[in-house]
C-alpha positions in Angstrom: 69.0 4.4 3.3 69.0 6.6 6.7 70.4 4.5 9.8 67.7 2.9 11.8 67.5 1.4 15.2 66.2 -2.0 16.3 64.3 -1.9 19.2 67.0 -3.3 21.0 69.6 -0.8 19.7 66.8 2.2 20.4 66.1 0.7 24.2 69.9 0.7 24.3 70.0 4.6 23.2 67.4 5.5 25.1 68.7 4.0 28.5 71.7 5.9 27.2 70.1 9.0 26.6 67.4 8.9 29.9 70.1 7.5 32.3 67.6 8.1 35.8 65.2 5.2 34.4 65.9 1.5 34.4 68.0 -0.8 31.7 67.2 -1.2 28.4 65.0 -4.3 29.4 62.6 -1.0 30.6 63.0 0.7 27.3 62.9 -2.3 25.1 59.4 -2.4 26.8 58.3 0.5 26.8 58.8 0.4 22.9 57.1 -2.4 22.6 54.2 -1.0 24.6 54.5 2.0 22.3 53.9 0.2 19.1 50.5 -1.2 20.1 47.5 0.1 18.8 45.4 -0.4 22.2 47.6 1.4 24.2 47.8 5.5 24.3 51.0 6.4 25.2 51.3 10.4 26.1 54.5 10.4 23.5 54.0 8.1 20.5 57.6 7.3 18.7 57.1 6.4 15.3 58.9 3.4 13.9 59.0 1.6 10.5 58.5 -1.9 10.4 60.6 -4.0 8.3 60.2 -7.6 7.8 58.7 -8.8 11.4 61.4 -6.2 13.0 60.3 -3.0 14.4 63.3 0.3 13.9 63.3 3.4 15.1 64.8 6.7 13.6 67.5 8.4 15.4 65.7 11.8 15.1 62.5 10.5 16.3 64.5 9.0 19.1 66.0 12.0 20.2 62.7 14.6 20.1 61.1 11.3 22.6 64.2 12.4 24.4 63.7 16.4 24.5 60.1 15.2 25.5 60.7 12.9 28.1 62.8 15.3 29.8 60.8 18.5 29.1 57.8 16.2 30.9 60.3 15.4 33.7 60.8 19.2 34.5 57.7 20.1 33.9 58.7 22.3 30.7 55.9 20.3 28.5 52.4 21.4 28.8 50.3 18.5 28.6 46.5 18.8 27.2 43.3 16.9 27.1 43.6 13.0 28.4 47.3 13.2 28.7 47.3 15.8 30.8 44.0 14.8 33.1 45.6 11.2 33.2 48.9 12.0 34.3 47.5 14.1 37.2 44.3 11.5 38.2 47.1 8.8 38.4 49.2 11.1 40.3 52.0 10.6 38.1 55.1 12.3 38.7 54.1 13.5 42.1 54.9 12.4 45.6 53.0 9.3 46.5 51.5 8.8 42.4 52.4 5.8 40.2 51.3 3.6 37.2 48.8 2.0 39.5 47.6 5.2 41.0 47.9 7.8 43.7 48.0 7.2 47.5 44.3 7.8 49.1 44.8 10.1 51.7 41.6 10.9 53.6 42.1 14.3 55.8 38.3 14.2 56.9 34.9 12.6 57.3 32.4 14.3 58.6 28.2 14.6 58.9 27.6 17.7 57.6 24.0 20.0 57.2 23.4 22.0 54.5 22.8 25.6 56.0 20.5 26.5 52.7 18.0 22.7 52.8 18.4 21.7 56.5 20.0 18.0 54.5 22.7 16.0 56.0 25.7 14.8 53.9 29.0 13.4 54.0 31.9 15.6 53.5 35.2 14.1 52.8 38.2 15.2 52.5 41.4 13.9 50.6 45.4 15.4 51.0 47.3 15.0 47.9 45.7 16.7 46.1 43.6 18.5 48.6 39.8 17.8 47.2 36.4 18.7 49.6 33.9 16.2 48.4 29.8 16.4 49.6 28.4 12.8 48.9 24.7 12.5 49.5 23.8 9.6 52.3 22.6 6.9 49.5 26.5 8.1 48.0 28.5 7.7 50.8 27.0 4.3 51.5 27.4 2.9 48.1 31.1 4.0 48.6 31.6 2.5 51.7 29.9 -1.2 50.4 32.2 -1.1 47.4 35.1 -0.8 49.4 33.9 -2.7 52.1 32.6 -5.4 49.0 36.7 -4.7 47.2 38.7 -5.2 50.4 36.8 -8.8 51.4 37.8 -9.8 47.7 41.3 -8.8 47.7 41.3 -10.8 51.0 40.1 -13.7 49.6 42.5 -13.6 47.1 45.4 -13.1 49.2 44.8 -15.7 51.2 
């Protein structure tokens, strides 16, 4: 039979292997993560189950490795949801994490559209630049959810 990994000794390899990230504690969860079926993780590593163990192949652990650093210089081209979730959450860019990116608004301003004579809201966001026109019945549905968000994470705080 070909060697296999437990998830320990595969968190162990791969905190080996991918020395900038955390412990093995990180990899030994993000393996665990990896094996449910209600997660979709951009790089799915198979493993074998064996018993109520979990154990990993050493040459599926080291093309997660090629990947993982091909994705960290930018050598992989990601498509589809991958791709459109890594960049909506800002993920491996400047101010982008797990939980999302930074909001930076540049702008908000009343606007008229030259063609209709109708106002609207334009707003604009840095990182990534984005020029947004909300309608008025948009712009104040945005500011009531936040406004509605921030007094409940208050309340919660507190």
């Amino acid at each position: 039979m070909d060697e296999l990994y437990s998830t320990q000794a595969a968190a162990e390899f791969l905190s080996r292997a991918l020395p900038d990230e955390s412990d093995s504690a990180y990899w030994s969860s993000v393996l665990i993560n990896n094996r449910r079926t209600d997660r979709a993780p951009v790089h799915r590593i198979p493993f074998s189950r064996i018993g109520k163990g979990a154990f990993y192949a050493p040459e599926d652990l080291a093309r997660f490795v090629e990947f993982e650093k091909g994705r960290r210089v930018g050598n992989i081209k990601l498509s589809g949801p991958a791709a459109e979730a890594l960049q909506a959450f800002g993920i491996g860019e400047k101010g982008g994490s797990g939980t999302g990116r930074r909001f930076e608004v540049a702008g908000v301003t009343l606007q008229v559209d030259e063609a209709t004579g109708t106002p609207f809201v334009r707003l604009i966001t840095n990182a990534p630049l984005m020029v947004y026109r909300l309608e008025l019945h948009e712009a104040r549905a945005i500011a009531k959810a936040l406004s509605d968000a921030a007094k409940a994470g208050e309340k919660l705080a507190s």
